[in-house]
C-alpha positions in Angstrom: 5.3 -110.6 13.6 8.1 -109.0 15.6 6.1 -105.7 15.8 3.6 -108.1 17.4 1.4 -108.9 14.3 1.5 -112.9 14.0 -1.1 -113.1 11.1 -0.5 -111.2 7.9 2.0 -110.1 5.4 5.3 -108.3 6.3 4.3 -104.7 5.4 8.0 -103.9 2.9 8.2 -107.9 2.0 4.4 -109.4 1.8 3.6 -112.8 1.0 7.4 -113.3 0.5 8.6 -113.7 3.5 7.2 -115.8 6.5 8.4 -115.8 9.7 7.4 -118.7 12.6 8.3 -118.8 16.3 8.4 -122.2 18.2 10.6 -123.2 21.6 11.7 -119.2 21.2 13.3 -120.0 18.2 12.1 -117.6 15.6 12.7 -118.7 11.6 12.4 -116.9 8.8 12.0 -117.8 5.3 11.6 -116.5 2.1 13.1 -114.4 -0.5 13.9 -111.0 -0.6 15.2 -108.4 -3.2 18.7 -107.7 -1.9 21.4 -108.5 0.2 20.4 -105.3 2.6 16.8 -106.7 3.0 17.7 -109.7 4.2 20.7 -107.9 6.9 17.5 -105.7 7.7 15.6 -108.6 8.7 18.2 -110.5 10.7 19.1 -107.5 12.3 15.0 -106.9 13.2 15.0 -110.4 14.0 18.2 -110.4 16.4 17.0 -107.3 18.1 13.9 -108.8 19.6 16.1 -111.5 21.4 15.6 -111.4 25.4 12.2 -110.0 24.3 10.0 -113.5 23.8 12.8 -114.7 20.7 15.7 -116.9 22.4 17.8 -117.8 19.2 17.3 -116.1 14.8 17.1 -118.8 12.1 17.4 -117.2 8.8 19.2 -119.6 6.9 15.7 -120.4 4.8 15.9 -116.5 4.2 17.7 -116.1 0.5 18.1 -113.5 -2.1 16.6 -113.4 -5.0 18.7 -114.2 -8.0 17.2 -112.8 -11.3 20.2 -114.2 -13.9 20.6 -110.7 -14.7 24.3 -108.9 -13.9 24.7 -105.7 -12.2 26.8 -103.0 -13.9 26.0 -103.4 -17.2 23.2 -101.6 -18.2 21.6 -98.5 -17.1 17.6 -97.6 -17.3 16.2 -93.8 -16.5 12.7 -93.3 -15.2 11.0 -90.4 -15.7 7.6 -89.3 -13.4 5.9 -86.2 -13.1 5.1 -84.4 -9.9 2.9 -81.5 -9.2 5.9 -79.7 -7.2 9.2 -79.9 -5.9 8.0 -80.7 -2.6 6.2 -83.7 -3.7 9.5 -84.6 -6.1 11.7 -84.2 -3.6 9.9 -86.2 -1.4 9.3 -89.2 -4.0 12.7 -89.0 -4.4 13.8 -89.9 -0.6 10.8 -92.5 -0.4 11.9 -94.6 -3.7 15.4 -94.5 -2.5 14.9 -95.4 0.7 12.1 -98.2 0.1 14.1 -99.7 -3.4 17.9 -99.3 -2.0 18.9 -98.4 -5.1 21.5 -95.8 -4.9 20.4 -93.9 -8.3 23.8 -93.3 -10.9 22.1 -89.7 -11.7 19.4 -88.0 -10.3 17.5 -84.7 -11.1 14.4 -83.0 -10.3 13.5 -80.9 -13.4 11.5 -77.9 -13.0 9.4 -75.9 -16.1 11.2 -72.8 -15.8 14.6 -74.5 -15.8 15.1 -77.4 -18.8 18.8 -77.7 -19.2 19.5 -81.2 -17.4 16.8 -82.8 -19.0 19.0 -83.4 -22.3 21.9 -84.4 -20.5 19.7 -87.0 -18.4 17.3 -88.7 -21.3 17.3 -90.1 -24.9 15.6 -87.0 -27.5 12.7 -90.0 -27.9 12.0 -89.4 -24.1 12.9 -85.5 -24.2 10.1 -84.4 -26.2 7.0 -85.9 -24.0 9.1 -85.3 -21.3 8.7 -81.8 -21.9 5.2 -81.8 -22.8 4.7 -82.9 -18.9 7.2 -79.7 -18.3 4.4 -77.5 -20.5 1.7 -78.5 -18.2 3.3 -77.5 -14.9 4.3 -80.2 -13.6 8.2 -81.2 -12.0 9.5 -84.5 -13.5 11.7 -86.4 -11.4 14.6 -88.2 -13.8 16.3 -91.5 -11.8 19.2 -93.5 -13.7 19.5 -97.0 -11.9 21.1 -100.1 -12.9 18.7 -101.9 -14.9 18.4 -104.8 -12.7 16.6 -102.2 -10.2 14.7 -100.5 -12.8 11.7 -102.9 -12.3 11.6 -102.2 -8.5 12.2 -98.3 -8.8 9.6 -97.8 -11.4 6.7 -100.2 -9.1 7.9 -97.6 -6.3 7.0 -94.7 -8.6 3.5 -96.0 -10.1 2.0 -97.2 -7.4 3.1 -95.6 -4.3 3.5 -92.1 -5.0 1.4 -89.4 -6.8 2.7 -89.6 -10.0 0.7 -88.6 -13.0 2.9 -90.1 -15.4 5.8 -92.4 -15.3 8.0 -93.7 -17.7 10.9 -96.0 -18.1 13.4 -95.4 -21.4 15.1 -98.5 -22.9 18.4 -99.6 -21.0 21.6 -98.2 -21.8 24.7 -99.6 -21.9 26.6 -98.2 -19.0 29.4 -95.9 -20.4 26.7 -95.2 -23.6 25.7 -91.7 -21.7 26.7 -89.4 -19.6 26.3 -89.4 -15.7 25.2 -86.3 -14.2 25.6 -86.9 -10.0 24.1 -84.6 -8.1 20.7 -83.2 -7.0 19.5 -80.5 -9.2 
């Protein structure tokens, strides 16, 4: 709506958010994700005043609270690319459209293995580098778990990836965090 499309879903937020202008008062409503989607909102929102919005109303606008508690427990996604370019890539879109700020990060190549143990479990290692046999890059994300769900609906159906694959959560401190961008 404040890109001048009244009718339809919000292209990042869908059905979940609605937003309705009437006496150039402009509410929204709905739930989002995280507490940056809804300052992203407000801030759209508050930057279209003097431009046909007089006064923001977001106080129907909410976060969604999932019972679950940040911090604890850590999930690592796995998808496979058919080069760095496209890894890379996948990589700055996910982050960007999840705002998860990945604990480790790695883009795995076939000729060069070695951070692949230090970033998954030996279950997820050995198909892992099956993918690695057939050419392609993997791309290796650790997020809080309470992201995980987003990151890996990112990584299925909005980029190329041929295979995907989440590991069992972690406890936090139960592995080691490799930061950096391999």
């Amino acid at each position: 709506m404040l890109a001048g499309a009244a009718v339809g879903p919000h292209p990042q937020h869908g059905e979940n958010v609605v937003a309705r202008l009437a006496d150039g008062r402009l509410r929204l409503s709905g739930v989002v994700d995280q507490p940056a989607d809804r300052d992203e909102l407000i801030d759209q929102a508050r930057a279209r005043i003097g431009h046909g919005i007089d006064e923001v109303d977001a106080r129907g606008l909410s976060v969604r609270s999932n019972g679950e508690r940040a911090g604890v427990l850590d999930q690592t996604l796995v998808a496979a690319l058919p080069d760095r370019q496209t890894a890379e890539l996948v990589r700055t879109f996910v982050v960007d459209h999840s705002r998860v700020t990945p604990r480790a990060e790695a883009i795995v190549e076939p000729g060069r293995r070695r951070p692949l143990r230090d970033l998954v479990s030996p279950e997820l290692a050995a198909d892992a580098e099956k993918m690695l046999d057939r050419g392609m890059v993997l791309l290796v994300l650790r997020v809080d778990e309470t992201s995980a769900f987003t990151v890996r609906s990112l990584l299925d159906e909005d980029t190329r990836s041929t295979w995907t694959v989440a590991a069992p959560p972690e406890l936090r401190s139960a592995r080691k965090v490799t930061n950096g961008r391999n």
